[in-house]
N, CA and C atoms as a LAMMPS dump frame, in Angstrom:
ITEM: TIMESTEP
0
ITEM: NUMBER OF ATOMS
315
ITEM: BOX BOUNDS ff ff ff
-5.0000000000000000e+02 5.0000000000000000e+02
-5.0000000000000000e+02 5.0000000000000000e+02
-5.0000000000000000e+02 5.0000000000000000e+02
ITEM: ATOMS id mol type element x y z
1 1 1 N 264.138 376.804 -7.651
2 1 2 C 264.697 378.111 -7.925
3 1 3 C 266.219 378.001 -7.988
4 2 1 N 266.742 378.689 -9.208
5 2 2 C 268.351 378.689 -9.055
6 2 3 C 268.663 380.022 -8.836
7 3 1 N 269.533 380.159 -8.139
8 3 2 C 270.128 381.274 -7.89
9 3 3 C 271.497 381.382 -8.326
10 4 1 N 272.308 382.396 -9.096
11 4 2 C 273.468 382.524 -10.333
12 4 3 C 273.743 383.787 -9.566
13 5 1 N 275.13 383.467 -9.562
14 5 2 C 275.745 384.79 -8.987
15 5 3 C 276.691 384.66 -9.847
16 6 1 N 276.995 386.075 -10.555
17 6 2 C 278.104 386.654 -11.16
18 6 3 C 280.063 385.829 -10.826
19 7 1 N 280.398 385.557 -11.606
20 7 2 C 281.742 384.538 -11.172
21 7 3 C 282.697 385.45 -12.794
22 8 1 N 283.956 385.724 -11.91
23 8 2 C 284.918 386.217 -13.159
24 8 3 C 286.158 384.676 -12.724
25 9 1 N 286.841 384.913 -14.437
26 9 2 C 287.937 383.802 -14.369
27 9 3 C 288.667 384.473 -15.518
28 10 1 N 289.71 383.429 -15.431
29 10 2 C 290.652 383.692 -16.435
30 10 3 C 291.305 382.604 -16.369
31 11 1 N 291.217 382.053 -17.928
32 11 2 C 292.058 380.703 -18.186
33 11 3 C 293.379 381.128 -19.062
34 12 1 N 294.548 380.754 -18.572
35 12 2 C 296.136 380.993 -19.025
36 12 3 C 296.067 379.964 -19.759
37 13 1 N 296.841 379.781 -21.037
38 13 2 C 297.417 378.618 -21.264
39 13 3 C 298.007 378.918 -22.849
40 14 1 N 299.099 378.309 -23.104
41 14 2 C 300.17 378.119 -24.306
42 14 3 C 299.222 378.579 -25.424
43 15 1 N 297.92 377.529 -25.842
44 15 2 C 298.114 376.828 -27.165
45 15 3 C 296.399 377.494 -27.34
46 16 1 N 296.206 378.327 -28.437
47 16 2 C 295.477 379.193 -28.683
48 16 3 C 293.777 378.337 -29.026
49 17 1 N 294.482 376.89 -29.648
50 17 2 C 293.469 376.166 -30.273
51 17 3 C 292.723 375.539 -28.976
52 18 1 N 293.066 375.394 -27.886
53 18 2 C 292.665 374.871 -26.67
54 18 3 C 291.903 375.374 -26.148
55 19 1 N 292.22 377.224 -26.326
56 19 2 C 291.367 378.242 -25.135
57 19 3 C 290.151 378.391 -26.342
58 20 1 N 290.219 377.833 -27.041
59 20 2 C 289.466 378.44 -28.267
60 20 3 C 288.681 377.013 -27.919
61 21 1 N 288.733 375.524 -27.751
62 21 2 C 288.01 374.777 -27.376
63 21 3 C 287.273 374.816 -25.752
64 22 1 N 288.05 375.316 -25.408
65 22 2 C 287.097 375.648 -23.526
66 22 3 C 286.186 376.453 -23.498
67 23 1 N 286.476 377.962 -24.458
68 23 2 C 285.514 378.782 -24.822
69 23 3 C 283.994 377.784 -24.97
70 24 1 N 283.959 377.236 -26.275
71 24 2 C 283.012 376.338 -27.053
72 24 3 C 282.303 376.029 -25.92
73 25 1 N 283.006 375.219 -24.976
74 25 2 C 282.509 374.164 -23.936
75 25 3 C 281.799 374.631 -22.752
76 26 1 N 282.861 376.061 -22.679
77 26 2 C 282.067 376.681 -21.53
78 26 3 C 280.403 377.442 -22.021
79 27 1 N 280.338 377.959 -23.641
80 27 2 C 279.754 378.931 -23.974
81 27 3 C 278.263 377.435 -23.972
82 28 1 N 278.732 376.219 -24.177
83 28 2 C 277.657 374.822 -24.563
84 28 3 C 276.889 374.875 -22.895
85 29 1 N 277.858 375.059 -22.03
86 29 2 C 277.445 374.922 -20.501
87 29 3 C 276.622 375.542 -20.045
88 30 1 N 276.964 376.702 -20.404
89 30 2 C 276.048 378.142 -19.992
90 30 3 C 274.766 377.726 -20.716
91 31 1 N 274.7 377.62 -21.974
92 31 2 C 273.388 377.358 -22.589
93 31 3 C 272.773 376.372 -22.036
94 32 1 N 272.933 375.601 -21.583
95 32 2 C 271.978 374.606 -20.472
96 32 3 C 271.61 375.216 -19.351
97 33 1 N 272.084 376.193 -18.755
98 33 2 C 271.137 377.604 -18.159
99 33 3 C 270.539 378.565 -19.24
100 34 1 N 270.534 378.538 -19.833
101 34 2 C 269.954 379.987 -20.312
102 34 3 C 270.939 380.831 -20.42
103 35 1 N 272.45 380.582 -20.48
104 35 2 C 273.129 381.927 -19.629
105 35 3 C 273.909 382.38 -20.953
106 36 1 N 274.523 383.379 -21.236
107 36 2 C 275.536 383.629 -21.894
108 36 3 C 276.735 384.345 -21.475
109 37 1 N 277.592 384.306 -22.221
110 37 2 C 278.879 384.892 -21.673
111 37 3 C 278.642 386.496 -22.247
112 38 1 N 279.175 387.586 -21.803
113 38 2 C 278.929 389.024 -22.155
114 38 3 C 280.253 389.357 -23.538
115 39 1 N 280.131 390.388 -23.747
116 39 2 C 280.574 390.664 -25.173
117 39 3 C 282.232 390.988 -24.865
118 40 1 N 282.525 391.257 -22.999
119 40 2 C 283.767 390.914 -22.819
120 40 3 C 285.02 389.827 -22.635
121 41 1 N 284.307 388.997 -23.179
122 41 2 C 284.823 387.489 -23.158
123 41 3 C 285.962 387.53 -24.452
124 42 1 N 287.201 387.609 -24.146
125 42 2 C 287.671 386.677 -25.399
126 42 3 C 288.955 386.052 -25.022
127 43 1 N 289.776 385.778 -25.945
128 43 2 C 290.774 385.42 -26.114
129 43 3 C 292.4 386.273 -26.602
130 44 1 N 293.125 386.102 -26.121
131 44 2 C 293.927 387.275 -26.164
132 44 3 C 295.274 387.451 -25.848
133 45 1 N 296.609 387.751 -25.996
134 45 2 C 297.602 387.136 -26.264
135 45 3 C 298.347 388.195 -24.635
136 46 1 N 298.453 387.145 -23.794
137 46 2 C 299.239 387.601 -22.217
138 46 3 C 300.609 388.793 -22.447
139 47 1 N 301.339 388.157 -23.229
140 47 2 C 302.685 389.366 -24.021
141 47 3 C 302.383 390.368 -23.848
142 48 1 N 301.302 390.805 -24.478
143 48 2 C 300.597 392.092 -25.084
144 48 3 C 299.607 392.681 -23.541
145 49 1 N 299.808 392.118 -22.915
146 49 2 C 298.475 392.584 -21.339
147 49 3 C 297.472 392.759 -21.301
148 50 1 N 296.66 392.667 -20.56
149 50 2 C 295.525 392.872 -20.001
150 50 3 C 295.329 393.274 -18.67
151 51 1 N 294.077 394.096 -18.599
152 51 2 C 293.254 394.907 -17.718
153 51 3 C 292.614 393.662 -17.17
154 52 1 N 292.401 393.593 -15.865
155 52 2 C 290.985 392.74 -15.299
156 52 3 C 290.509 393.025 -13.884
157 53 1 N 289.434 393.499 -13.539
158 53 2 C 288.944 393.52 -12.363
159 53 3 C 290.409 394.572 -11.299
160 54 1 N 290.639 395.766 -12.187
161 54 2 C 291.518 396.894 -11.684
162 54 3 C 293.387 396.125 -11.454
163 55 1 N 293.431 395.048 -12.002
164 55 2 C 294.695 394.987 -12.507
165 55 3 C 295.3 394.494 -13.474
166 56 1 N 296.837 394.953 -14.102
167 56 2 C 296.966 394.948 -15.197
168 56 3 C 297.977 393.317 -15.408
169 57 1 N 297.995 392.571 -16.18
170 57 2 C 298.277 391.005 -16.104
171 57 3 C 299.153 391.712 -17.203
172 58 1 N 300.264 391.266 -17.306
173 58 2 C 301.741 390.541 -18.391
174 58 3 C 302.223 389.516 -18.121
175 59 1 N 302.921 388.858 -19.298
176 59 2 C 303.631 388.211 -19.201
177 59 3 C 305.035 388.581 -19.662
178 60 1 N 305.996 388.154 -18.642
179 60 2 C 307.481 388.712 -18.903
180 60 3 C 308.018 386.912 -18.561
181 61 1 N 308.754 387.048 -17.951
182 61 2 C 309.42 385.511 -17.372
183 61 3 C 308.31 385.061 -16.959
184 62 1 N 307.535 385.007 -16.168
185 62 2 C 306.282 384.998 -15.225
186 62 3 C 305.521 385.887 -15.545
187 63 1 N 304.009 385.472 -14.897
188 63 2 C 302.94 386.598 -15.059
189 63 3 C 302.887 387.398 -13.883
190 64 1 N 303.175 388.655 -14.544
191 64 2 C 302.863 389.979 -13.545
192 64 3 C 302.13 390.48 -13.578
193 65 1 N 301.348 391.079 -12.245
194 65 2 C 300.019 391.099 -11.675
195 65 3 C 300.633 392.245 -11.161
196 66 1 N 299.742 393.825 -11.991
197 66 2 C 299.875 395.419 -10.85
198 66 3 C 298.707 396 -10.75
199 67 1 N 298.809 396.641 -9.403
200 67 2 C 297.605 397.246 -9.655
201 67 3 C 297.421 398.258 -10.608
202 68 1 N 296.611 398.918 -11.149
203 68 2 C 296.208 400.169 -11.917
204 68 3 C 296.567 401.157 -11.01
205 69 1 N 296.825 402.297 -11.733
206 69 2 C 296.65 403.748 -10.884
207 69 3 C 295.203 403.958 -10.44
208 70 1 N 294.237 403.624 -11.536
209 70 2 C 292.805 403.955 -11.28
210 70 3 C 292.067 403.545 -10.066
211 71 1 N 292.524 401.98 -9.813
212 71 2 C 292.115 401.137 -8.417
213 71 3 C 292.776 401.905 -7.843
214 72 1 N 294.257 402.035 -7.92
215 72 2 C 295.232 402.896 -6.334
216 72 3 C 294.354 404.057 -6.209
217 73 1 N 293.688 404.702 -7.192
218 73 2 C 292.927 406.413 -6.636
219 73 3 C 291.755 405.702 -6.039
220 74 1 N 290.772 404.98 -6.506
221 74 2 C 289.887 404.866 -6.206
222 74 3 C 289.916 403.798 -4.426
223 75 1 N 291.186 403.397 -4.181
224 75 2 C 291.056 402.296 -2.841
225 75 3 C 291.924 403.695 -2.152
226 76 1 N 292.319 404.318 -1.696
227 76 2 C 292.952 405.746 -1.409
228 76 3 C 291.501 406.752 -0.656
229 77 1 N 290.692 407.034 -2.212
230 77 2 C 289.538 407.973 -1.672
231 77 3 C 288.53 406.852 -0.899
232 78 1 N 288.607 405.321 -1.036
233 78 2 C 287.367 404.793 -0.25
234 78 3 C 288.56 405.093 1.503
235 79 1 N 289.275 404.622 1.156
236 79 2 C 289.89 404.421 2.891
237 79 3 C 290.263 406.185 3.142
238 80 1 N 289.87 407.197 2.662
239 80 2 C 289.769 408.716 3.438
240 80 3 C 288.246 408.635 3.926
241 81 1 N 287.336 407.803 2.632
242 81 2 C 286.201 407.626 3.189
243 81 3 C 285.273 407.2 4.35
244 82 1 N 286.019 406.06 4.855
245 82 2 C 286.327 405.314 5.527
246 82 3 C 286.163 406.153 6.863
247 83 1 N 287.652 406.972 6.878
248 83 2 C 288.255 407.287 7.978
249 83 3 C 287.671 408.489 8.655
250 84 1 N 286.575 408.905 7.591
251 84 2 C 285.619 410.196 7.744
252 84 3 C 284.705 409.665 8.489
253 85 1 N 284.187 408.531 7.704
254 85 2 C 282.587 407.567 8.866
255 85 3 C 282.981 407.607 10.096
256 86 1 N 284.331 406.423 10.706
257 86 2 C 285.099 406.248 11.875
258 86 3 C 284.962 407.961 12.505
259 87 1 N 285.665 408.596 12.292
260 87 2 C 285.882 410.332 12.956
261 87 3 C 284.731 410.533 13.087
262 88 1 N 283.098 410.522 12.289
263 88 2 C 282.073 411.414 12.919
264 88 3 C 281.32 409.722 13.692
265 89 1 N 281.542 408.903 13.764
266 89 2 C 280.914 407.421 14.583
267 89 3 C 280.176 407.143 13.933
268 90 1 N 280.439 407.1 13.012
269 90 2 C 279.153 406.095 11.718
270 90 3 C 279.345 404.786 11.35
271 91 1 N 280.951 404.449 11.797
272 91 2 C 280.852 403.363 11.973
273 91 3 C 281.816 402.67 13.135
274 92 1 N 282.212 401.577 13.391
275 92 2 C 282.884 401.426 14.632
276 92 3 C 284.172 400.894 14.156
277 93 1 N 285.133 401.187 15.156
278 93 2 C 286.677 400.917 14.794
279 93 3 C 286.913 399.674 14.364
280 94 1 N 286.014 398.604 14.562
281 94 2 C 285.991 397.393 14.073
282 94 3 C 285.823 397.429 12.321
283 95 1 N 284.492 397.907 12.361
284 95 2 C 284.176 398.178 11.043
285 95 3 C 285.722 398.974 9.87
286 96 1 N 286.143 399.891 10.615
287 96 2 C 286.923 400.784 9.947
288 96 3 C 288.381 400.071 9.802
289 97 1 N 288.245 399.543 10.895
290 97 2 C 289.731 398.319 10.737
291 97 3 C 289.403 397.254 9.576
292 98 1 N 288.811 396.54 9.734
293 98 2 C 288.071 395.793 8.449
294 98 3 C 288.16 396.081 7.522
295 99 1 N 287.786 397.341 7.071
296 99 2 C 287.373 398.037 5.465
297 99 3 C 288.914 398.249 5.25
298 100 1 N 289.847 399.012 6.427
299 100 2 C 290.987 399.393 5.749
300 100 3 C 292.234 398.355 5.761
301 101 1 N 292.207 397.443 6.073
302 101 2 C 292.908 396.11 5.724
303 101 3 C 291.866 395.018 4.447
304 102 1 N 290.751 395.265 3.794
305 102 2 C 290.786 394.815 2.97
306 102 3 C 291.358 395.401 1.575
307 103 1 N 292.009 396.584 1.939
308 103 2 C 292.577 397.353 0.608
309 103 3 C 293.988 397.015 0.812
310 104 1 N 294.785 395.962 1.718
311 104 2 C 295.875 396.002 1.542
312 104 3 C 296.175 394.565 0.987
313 105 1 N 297.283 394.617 0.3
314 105 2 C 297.39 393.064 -0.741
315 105 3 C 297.832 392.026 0.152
């Protein structure tokens, strides 16, 4: 039995003809599982940005990494959420300490 768990990445690099050969290699790999890559896969120019997994990637001098507003609302209402369980004892201060230090960077 294999067991496949979901894995995100992102490969950086200069030279367009390269990411365009790893693609190939990775898409040859997967097919020796059965697997395919989803229809959000591509290739795509860093300058111009990207969205991934609630933050937004540029490139300026370096690559800059922000969060979204959408993640900031949505990690905001989980830790009021949070702090509602903790107040009626649904969960324990351990628990609530936990949850609200994994929303901090």
């Amino acid at each position: 039995m294999i067991y496949i768990s979901t894995r995100y990445f992102i490969l950086i690099y200069h030279d367009k003809q390269y990411l365009q050969y790893c693609l190939k290699k990775i898409k040859n790999k997967l097919k020796n599982y059965n697997l395919k890559l989803n229809k959000k896969t591509q290739i795509m120019n860093i300058k111009k940005g990207f969205t991934f997994l609630g933050y937004k990637f540029i490139l300026k001098e370096k690559i800059i990494m922000k969060i979204t507003n959408k993640t900031k609302q949505n990690n905001l209402k989980n830790i009021k959420e949070k702090k509602q369980y903790y107040k009626r004892k649904n969960i324990t201060f351990q628990n609530y300490f936990c949850s609200i230090n994994s929303y901090k960077k």
